[in-house]
C-alpha positions as CSV (number, residue, x, y, z in Angstrom):
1,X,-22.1,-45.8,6.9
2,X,-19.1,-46.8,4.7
3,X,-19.1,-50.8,4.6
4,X,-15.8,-52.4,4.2
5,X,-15.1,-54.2,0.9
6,X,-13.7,-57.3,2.7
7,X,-16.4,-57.8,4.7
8,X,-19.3,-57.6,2.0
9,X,-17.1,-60.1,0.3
10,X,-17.2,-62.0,3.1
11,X,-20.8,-62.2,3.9
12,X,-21.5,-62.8,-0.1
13,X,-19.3,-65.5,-0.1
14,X,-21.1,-67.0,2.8
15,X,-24.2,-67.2,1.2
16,X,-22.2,-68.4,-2.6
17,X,-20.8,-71.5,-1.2
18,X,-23.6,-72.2,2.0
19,X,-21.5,-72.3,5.1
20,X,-18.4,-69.9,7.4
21,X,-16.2,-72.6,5.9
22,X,-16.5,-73.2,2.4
23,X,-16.7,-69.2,2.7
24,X,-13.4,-69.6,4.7
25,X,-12.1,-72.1,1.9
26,X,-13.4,-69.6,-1.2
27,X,-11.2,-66.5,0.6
28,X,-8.4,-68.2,1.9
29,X,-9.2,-67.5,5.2
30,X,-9.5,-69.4,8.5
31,X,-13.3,-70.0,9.4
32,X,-12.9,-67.8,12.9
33,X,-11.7,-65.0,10.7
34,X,-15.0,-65.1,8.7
35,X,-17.0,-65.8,12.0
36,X,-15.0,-62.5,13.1
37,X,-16.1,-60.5,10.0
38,X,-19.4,-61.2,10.0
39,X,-19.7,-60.3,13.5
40,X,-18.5,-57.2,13.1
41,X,-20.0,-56.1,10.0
42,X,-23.8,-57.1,11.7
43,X,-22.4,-55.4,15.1
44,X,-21.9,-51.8,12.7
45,X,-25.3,-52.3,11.0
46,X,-27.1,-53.6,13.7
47,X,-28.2,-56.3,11.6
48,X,-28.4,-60.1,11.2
49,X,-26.9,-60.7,7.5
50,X,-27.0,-64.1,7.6
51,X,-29.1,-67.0,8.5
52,X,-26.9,-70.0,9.9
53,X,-28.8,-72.7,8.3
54,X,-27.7,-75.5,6.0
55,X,-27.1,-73.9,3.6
56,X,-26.9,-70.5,4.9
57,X,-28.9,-67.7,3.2
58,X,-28.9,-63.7,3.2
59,X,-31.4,-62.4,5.3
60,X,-32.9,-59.6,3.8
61,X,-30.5,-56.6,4.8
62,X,-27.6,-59.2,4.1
63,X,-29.1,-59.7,0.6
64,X,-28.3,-55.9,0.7
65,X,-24.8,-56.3,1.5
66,X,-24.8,-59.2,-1.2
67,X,-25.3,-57.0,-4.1
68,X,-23.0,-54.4,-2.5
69,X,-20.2,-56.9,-2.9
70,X,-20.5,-57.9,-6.4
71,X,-21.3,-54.4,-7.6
72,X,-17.4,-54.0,-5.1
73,X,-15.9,-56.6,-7.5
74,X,-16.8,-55.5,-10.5
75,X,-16.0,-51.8,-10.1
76,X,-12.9,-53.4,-8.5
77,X,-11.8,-55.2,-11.6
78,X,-12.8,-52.4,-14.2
79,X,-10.7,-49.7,-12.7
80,X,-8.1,-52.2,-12.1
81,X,-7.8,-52.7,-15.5
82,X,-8.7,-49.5,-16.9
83,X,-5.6,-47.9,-14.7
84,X,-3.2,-50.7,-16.2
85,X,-2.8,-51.8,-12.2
86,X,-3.6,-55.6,-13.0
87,X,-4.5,-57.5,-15.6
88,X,-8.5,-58.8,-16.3
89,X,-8.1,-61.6,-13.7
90,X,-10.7,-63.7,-13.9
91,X,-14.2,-62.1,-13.1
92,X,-17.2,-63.9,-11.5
93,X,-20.5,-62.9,-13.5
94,X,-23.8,-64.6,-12.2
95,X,-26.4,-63.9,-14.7
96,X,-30.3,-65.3,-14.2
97,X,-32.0,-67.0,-17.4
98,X,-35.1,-68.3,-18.3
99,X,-35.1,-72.2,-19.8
100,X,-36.2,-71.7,-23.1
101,X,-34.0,-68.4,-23.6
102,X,-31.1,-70.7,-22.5
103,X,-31.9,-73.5,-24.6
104,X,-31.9,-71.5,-27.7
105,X,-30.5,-67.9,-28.5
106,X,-28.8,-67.0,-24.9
107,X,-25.8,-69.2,-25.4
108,X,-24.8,-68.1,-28.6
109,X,-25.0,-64.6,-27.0
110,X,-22.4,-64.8,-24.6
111,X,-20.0,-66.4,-26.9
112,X,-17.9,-63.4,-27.8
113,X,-18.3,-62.2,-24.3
114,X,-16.2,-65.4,-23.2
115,X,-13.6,-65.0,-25.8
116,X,-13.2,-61.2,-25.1
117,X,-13.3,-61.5,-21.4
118,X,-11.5,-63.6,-19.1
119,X,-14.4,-64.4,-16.7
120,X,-16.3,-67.0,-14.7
121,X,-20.1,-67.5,-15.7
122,X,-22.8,-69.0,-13.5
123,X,-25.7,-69.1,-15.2
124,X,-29.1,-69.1,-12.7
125,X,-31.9,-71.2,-14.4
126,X,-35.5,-70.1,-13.3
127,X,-38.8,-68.9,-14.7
128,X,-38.9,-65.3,-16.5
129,X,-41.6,-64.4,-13.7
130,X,-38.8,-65.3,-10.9
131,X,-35.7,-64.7,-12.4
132,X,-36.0,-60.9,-11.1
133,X,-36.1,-61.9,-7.7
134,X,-32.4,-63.2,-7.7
135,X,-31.5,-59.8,-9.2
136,X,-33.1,-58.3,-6.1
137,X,-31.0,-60.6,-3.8
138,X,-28.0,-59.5,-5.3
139,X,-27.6,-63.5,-6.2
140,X,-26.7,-62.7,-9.9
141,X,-25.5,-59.2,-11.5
142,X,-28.2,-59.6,-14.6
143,X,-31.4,-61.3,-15.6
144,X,-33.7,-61.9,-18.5
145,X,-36.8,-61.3,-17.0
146,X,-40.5,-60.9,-18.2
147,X,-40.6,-57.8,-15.6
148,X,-40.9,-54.8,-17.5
149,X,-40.4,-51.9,-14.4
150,X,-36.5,-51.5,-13.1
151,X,-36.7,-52.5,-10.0
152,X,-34.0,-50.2,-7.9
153,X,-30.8,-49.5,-8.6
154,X,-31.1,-51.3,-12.2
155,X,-31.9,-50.3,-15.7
156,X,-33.7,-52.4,-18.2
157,X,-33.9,-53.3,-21.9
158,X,-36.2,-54.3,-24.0
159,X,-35.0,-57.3,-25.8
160,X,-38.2,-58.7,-27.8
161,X,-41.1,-61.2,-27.1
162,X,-40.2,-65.4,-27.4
163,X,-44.0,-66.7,-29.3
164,X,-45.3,-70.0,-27.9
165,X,-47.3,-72.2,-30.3
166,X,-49.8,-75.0,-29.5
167,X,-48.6,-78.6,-30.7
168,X,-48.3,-82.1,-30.5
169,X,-47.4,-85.2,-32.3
170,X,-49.1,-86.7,-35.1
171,X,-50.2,-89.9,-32.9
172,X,-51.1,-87.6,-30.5
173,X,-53.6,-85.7,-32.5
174,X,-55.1,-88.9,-33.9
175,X,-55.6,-90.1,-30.3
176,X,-57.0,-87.0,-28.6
177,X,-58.1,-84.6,-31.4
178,X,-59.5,-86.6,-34.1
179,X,-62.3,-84.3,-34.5
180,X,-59.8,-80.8,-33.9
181,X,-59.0,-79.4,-30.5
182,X,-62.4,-79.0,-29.3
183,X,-63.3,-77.9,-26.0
184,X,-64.3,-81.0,-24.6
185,X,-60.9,-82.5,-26.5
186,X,-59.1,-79.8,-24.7
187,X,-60.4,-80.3,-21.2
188,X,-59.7,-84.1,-21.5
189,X,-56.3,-84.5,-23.7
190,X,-53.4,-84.5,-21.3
191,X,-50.9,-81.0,-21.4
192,X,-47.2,-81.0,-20.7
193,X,-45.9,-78.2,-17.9
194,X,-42.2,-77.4,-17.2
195,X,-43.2,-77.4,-13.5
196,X,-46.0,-76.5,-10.9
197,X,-45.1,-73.1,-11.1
198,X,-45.5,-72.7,-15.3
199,X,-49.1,-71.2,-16.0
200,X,-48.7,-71.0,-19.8
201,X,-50.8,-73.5,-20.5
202,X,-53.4,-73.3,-18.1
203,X,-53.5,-69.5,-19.1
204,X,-54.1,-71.0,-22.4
205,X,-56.7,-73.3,-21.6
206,X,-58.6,-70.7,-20.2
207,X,-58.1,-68.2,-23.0
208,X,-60.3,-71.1,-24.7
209,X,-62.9,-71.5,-22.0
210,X,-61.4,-74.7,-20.6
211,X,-61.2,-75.2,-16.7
212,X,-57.7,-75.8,-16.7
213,X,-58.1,-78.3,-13.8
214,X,-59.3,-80.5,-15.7
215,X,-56.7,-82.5,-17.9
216,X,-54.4,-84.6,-16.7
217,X,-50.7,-83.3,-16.3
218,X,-47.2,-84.4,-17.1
219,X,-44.1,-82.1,-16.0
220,X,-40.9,-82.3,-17.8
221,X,-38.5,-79.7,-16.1
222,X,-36.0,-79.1,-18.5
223,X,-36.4,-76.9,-22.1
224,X,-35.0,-79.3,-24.3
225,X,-36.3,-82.4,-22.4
226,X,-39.8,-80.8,-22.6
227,X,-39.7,-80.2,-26.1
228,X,-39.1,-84.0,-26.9
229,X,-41.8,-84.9,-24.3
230,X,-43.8,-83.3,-27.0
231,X,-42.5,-84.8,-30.1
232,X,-43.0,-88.1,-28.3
233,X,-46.4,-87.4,-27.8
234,X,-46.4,-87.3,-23.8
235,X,-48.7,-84.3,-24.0
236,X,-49.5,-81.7,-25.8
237,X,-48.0,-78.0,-24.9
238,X,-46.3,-74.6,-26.1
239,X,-43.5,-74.3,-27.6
240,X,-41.5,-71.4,-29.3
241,X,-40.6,-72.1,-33.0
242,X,-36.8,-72.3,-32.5
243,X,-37.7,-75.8,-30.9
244,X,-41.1,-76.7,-32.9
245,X,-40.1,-75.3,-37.0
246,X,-38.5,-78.1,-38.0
247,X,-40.5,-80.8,-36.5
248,X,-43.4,-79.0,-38.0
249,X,-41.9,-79.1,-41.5
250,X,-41.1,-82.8,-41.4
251,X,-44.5,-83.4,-39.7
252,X,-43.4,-84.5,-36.3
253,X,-45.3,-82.3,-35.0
254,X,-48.9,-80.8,-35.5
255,X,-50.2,-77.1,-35.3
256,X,-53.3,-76.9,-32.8
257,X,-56.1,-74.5,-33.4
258,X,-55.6,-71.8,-31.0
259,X,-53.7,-68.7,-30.9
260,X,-50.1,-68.2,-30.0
261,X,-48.8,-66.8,-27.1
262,X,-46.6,-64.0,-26.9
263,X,-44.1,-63.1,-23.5
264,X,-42.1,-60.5,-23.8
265,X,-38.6,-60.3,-22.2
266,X,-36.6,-57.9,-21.0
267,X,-32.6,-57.9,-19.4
268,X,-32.3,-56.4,-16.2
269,X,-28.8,-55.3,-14.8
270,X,-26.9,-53.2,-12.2
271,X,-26.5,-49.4,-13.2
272,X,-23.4,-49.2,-13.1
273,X,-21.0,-47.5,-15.5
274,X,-19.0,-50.8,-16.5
275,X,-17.1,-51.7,-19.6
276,X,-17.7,-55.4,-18.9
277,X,-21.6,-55.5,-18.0
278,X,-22.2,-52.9,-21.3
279,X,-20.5,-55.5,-22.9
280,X,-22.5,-58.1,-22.3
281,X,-25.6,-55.9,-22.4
282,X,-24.4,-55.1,-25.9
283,X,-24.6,-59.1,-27.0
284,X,-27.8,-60.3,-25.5
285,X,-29.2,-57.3,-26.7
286,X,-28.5,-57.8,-30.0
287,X,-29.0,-61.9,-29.8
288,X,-31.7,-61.9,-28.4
289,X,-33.5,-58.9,-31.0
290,X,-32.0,-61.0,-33.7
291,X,-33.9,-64.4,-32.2
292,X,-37.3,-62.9,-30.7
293,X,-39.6,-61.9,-32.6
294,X,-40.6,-57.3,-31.4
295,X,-42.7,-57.2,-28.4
């Protein structure tokens, strides 16, 4: 069954902006005319698409029809310009990142991208273990993901491995590891997490033989603001050496004993033959080899 342009659109722009009428304000539409497309779009598929909840959200065949919509729009807008109908216009790109990707070489990367191309970005923010569940969605077009199979429809890329040292501050070490980062140090000495969902340091711990249970916890949810939880000497944690070189050459921050830790990533997109996702394919790509060290 052909499905109408228009009314993916619809249904993904539902879902964008959480209700029928900031979908109706987003298409320029009256909010009984989205009501009316989405009716009849779940009346041919035999489907609920969306759950009307505050905000709404795709069930899972709408997620479907999601995806279907944005891979509609950018097809749309390469032909268009590829057959000199219309100019660029200005093309919506969701793209999902992991923090410390975004707080160091991923920016950079999409720099000539937004010089060369008039679009929108909207940049997703979630852990390199979930960020390939918003590319399954059909919420964002891309993702840097730590997910090394293509899940369907999309082809992947090796882009290198981001290394995670052990360290802390100077006080800190004086405080909690006088003696070195001994196990019983370890299992007392408190450890800095991005959230309850980041296992990279509990996966350390264990690596050591430490029950990672046991220490006491801070969370700092924010690359950057993690990072100077550390220098401060909150905690100790991992941190990749874009953010922990130079305090390590100055001495604001201290090696632990331990080894590193090593995630590889990989970007995830569409496959679709389009000059603007090879594009941006092309820059991260090359960013991110340039920044990470091979996996």
């Amino acid at each position: 069954m052909w499905i109408a342009p228009d009314l993916a659109a619809t249904v993904a722009a539902i879902v964008d902006t959480g209700s029928l009428d900031g979908a109706a304000r987003a298409l320029r539409i009256t909010p009984s005319a989205v009501s009316q497309r989405l009716r009849t779009l779940e009346g041919q598929l035999g489907r609920v698409l969306v759950v009307r909840s505050k905000p709404a959200r795709a069930t899972e065949a709408g997620a479907v029809v999601v995806r279907l919509a944005r891979q509609y729009a950018v097809l749309g807008h390469d032909a268009g310009v590829e057959l000199g109908l219309e100019g660029p216009g200005r093309m919506h790109v969701p793209i999902a990142v992991n923090s410390d990707s975004l707080a160091t070489w991923f920016l950079p990367a999409l720099e000539p991208i937004v010089r060369a191309h008039d679009i929108s970005l909207e940049l997703h923010r979630d852990d390199q273990d979930r960020t390939i569940a918003l590319l399954e969605a059909g919420t964002v077009t891309a993702a840097v993901t730590s997910q090394r199979d293509p899940i369907a429809g999309c082809v992947v890329t090796a882009l290198g491995a981001t290394v995670y040292e052990p360290v802390a501050s100077p006080a800190f070490v004086e405080r909690w590891f006088p003696a070195g980062s001994s196990l019983d140090a370890l299992s007392s000495a408190p450890v800095l997490d991005y959230d309850r969902t980041d296992d990279l340091q509990s996966q350390w711990l264990a690596e050591r033989g430490v029950d990672p249970s046991r220490p006491p916890r801070h969370y700092v949810p924010a690359s950057e603001d993690y990072a100077t939880a550390i220098r401060l000497g909150f905690a100790w944690g991992l941190l990749p050496p874009m953010q922990s070189q130079a305090a390590l050459e100055t001495g604001r921050l201290v090696r632990l004993d331990g080894p590193h830790v090593s995630v590889p990533l990989y970007w995830q997109q569409w496959n679709l033959r389009s000059p603007l996702l090879s594009d941006i394919r092309e820059a991260v790509v090359a960013a991110a080899r340039a920044a990470l060290e091979p996996a």
